[in-house]
SERO-4910 file (N, C-alpha, C, O; in steps of 0.05 Angstrom, whole numbers):
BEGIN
 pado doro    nc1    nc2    nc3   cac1   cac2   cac3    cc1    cc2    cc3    oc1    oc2    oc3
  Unk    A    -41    -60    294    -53    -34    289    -51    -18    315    -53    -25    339
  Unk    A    -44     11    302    -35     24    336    -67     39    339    -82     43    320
  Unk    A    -72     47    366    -88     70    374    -75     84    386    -54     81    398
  Unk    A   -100    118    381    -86    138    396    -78    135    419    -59    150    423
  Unk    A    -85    121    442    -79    114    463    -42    102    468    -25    108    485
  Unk    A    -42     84    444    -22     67    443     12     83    437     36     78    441
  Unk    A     -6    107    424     23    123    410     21    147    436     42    153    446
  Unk    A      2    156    444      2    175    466     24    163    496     38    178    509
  Unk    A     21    142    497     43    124    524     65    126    509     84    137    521
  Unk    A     73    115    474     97    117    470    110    147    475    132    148    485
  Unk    A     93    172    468     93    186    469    105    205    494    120    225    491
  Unk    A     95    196    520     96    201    535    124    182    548    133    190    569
  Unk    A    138    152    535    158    145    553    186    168    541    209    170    551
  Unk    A    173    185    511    195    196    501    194    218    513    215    229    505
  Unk    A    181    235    529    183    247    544    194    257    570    200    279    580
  Unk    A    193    224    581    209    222    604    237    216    604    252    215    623
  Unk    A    243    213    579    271    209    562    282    240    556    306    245    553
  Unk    A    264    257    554    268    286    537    279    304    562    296    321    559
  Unk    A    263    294    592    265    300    617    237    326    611    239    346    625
  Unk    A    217    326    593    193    339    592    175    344    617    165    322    619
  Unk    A    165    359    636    145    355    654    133    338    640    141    330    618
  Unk    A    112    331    653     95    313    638     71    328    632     62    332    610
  Unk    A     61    337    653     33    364    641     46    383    618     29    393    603
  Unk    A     76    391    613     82    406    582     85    384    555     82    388    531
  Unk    A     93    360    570     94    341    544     64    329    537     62    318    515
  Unk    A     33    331    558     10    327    542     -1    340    527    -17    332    511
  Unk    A      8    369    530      5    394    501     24    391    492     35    406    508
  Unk    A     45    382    477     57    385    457     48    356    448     53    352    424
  Unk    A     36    334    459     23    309    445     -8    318    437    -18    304    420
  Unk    A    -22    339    448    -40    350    426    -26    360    397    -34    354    374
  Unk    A     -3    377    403     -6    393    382     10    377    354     10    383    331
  Unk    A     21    354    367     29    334    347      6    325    329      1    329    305
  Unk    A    -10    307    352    -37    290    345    -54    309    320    -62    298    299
  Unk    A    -58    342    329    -70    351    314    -56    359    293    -68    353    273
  Unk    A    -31    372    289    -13    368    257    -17    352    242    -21    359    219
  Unk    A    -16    328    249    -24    301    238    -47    304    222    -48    298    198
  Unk    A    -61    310    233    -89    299    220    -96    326    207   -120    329    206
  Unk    A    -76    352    194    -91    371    182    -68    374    158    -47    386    163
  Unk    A    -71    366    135   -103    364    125   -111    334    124    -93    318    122
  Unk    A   -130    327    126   -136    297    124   -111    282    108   -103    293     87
  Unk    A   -101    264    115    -83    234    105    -79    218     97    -86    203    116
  Unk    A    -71    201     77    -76    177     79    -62    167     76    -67    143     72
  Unk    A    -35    175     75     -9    150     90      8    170    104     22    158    120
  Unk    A     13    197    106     33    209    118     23    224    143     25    247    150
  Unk    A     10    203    156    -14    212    180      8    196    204     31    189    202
  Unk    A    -11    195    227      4    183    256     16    152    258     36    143    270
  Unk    A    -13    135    234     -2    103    229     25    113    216     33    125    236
  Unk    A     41    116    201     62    119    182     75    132    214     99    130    208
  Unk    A     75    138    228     98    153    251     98    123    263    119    111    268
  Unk    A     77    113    267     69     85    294     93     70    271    117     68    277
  Unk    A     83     60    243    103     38    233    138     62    234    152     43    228
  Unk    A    147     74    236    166     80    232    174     77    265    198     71    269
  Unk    A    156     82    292    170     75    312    170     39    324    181     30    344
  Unk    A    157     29    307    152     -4    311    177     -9    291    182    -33    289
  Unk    A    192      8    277    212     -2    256    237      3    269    255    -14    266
  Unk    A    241     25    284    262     38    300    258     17    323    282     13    327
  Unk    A    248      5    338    242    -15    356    263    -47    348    274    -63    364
  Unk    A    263    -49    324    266    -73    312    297    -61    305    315    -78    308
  Unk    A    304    -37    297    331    -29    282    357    -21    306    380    -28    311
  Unk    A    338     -2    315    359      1    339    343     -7    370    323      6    376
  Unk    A    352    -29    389    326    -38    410    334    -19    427    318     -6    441
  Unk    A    365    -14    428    368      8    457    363     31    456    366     45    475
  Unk    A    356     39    435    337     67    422    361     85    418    385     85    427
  Unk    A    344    105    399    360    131    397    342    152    398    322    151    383
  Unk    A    348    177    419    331    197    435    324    218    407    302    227    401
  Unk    A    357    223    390    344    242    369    328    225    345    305    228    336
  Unk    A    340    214    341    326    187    309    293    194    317    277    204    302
  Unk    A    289    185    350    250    177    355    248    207    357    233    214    339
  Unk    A    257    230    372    239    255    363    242    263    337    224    279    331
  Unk    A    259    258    315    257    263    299    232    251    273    226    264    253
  Unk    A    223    227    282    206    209    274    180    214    282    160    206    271
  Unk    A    182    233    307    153    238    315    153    264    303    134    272    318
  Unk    A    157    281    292    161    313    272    157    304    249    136    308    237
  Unk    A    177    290    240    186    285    212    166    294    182    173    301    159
  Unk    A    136    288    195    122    297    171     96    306    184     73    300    178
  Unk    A    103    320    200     79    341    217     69    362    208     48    373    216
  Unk    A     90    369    187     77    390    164     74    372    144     93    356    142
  Unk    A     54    368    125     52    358     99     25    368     85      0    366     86
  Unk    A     52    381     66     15    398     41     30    383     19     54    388     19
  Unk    A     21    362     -3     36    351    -22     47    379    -43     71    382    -47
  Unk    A     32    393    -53     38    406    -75     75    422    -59     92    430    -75
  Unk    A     78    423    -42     94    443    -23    118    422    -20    115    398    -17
  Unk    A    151    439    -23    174    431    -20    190    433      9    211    422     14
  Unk    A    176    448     26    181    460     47    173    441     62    180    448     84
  Unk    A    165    426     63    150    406     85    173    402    119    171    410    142
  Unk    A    194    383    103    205    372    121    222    399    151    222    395    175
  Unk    A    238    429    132    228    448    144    216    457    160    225    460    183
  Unk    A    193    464    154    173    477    168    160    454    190    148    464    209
  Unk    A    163    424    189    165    405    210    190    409    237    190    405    261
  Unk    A    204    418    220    226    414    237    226    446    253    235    448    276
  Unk    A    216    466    238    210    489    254    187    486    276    186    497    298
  Unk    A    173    470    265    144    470    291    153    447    317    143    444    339
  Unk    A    175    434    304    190    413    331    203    426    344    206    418    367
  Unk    A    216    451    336    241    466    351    223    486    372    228    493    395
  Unk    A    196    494    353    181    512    383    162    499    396    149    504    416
  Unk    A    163    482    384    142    455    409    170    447    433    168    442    457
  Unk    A    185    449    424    208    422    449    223    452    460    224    452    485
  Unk    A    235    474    449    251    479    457    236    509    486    247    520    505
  Unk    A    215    510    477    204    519    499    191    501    533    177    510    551
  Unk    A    199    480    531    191    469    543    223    454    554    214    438    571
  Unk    A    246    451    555    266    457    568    286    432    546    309    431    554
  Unk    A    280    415    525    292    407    505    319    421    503    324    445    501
  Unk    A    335    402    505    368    411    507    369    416    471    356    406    452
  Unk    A    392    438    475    394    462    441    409    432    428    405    430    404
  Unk    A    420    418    436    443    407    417    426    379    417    440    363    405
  Unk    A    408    370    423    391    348    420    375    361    392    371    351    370
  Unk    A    368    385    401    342    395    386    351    399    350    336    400    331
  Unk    A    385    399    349    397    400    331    405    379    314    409    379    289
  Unk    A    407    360    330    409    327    322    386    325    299    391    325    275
  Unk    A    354    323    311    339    322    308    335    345    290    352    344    273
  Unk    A    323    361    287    328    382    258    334    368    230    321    366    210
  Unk    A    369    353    241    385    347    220    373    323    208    372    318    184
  Unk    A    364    310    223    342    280    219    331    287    197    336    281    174
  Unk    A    308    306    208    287    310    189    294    318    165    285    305    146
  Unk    A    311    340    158    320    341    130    331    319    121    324    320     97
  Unk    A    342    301    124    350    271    111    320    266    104    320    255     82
  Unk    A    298    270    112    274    251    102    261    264     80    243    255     66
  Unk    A    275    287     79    267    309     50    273    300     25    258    306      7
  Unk    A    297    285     19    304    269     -9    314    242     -2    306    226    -18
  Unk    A    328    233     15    331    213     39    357    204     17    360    181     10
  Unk    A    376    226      7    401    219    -12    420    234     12    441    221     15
  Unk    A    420    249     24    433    250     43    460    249     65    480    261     72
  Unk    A    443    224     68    455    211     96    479    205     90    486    194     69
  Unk    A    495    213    106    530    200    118    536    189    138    557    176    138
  Unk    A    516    192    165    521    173    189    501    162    196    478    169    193
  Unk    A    513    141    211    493    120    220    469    127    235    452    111    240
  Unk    A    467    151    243    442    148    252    418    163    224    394    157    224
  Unk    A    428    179    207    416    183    189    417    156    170    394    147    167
  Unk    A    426    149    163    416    125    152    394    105    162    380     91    147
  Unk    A    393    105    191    367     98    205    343    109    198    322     99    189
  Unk    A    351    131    205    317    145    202    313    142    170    289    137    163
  Unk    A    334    144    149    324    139    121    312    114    111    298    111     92
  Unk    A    322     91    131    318     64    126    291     60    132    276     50    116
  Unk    A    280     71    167    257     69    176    232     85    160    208     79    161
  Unk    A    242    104    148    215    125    137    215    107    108    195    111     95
  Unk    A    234     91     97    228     79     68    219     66     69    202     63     51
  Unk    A    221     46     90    211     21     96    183      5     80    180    -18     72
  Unk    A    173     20     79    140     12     63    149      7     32    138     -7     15
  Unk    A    175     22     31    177      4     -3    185    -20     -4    188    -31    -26
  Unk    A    191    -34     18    200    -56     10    189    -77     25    202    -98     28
  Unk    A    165    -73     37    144    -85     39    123   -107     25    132   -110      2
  Unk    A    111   -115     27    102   -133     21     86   -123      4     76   -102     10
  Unk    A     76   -139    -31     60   -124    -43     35   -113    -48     30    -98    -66
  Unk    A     18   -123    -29    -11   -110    -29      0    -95      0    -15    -75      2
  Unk    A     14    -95     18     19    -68     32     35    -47     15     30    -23     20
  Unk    A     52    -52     -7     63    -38    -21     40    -19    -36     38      5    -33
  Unk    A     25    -34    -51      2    -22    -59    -22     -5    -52    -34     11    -65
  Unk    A    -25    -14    -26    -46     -1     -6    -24     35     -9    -30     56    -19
  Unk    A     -5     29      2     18     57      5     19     72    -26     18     97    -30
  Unk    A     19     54    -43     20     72    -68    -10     88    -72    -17    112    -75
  Unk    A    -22     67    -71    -61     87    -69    -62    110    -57    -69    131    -66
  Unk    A    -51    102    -29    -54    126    -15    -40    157    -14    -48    179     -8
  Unk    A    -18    148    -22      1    172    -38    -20    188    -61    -27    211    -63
  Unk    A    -24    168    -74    -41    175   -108    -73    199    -96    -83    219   -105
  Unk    A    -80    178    -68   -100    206    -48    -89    227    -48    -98    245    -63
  Unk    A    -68    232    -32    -59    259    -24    -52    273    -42    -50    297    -36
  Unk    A    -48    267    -66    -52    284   -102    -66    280   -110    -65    272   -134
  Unk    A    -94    283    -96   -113    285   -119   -122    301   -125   -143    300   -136
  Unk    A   -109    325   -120   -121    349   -126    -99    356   -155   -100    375   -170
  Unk    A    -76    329   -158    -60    331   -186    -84    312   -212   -101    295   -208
  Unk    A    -73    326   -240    -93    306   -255    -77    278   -264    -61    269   -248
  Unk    A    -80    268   -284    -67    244   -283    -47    251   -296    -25    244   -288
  Unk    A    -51    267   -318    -35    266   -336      0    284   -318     21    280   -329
  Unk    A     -2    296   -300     19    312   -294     22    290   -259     37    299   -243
  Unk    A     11    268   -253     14    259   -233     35    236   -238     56    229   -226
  Unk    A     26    231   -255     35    197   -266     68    201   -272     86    186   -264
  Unk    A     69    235   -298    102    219   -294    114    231   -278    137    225   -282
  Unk    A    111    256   -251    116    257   -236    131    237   -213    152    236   -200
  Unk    A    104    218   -215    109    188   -196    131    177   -208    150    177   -191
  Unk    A    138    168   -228    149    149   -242    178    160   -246    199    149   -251
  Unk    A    171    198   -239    211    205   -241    216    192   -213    234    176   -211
  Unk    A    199    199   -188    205    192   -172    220    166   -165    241    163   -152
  Unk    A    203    149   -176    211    110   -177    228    112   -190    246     96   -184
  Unk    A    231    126   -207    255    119   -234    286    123   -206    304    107   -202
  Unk    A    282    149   -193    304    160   -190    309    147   -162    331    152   -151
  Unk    A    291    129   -149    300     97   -131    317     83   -138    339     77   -129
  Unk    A    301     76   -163    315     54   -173    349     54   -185    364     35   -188
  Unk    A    351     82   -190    371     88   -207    398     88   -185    422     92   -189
  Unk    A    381     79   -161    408     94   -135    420     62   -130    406     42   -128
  Unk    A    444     62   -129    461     38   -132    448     20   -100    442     -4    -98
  Unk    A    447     36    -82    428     24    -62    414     38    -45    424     60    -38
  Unk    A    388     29    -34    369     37    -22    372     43      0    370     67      7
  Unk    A    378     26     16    378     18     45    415     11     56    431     -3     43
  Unk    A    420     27     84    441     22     85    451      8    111    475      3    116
  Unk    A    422      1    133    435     -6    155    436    -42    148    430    -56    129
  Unk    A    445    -45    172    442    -74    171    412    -96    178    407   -120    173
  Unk    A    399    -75    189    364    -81    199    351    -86    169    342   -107    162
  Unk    A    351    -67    154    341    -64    125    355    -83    110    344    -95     91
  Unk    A    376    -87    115    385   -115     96    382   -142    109    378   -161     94
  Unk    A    384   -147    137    382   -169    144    349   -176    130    349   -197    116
  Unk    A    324   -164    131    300   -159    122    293   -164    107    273   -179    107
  Unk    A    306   -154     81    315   -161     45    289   -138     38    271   -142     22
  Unk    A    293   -124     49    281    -97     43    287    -91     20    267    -93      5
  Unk    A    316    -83      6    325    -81    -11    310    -90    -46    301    -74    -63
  Unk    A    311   -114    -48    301   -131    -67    275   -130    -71    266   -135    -93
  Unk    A    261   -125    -52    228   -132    -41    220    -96    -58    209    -93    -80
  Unk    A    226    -78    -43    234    -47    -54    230    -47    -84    207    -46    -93
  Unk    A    256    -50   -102    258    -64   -123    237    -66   -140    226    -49   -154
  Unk    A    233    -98   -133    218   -104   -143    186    -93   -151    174    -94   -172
  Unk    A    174    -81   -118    154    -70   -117    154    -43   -135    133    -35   -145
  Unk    A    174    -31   -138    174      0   -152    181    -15   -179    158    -17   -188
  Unk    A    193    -24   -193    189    -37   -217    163    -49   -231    156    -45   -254
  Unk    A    147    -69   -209    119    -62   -220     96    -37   -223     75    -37   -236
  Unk    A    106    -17   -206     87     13   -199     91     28   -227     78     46   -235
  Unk    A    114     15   -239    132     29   -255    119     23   -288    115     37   -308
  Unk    A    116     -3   -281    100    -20   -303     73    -14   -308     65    -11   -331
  Unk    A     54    -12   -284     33     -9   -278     27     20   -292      5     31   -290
***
């Protein structure tokens, strides 16, 4: 389990990577921290950034500079009812970093990230397929962590009723399942992410 503390240092070694002052990179780690948490969360909050950088840790170890700023944005905007999300993330990353001396052609890498996490059908290179592998990851998880993630999704609509939530969800799973494969690096398959995925959205499906 991460604390704010714990993601604030990661925070801050990506900074010294960004070449950030460090007094401009502790206000733009407010204005992250507080994105996050508005409107209240319950899976597309700072834990879901912490497992996606504990996943990127494990996928690529010598890191990649755009993949992790893109992972710390990625879902900094989120209103569920709203299509624009990943966007308007990627707009509030470009005036958070690029006023603060963020090189233009990094800042572009990263942009391109985040739209991959918008339908995560996408990707053509290896590093987008990273970030699609690391932000899916929870589907192919274990099944009462799978479950805990589906609940908490089912939170952040609850302002949907059931009847217009449910097959909503289920085009969603349907249109997983329907994709010849999920996961494309080699981290996500050595894992068996894949199958685990699967299986878990086939019972959500049932359920």
């Amino acid at each position: 389990m991460h604390t704010a503390s714990d993601l604030e240092t990661r925070w801050a070694r990506l900074v010294d990577r960004l070449g950030i002052v460090e007094d401009l990179g502790h206000l733009v780690w407010r204005e992250i921290r507080d994105a996050y948490a508005s409107p209240p969360r319950a899976y597309h909050n700072l834990t879901h950034v912490a497992c996606c950088l504990r996943d990127l840790g494990e996928a690529a170890p010598s890191g990649s500079i755009p993949v992790e700023t893109a992972i710390w944005f990625h879902d900094a905007i989120y209103e569920p009812l709203h299509t624009d999300n990943e966007a308007r993330s990627a707009e509030l990353m470009q005036s958070l970093l690029e006023p603060v001396g963020v090189e233009p052609k990094l800042l572009a890498q990263a942009r391109r990230l985040i739209m991959v996490t918008a339908g995560h059908a996408g990707a053509n290179e290896a590093d987008e397929f990273l970030i699609a592998d690391v932000d899916l990851a929870i589907l192919g998880s274990d099944p009462a962590a799978y479950d805990h993630y589906a609940d908490a999704i089912r939170e952040e609509y609850r302002a949907v009723p059931d009847n217009q939530y449910v097959p909503g969800r289920a085009k969603f799973l349907a249109g997983m399942l329907e994709r010849p494969v999920i996961y494309r690096t080699a981290w996500a398959q050595a894992k068996g992410l894949e199958a685990r995925a699967r299986a878990n959205m086939r019972r959500e499906l049932e359920r």
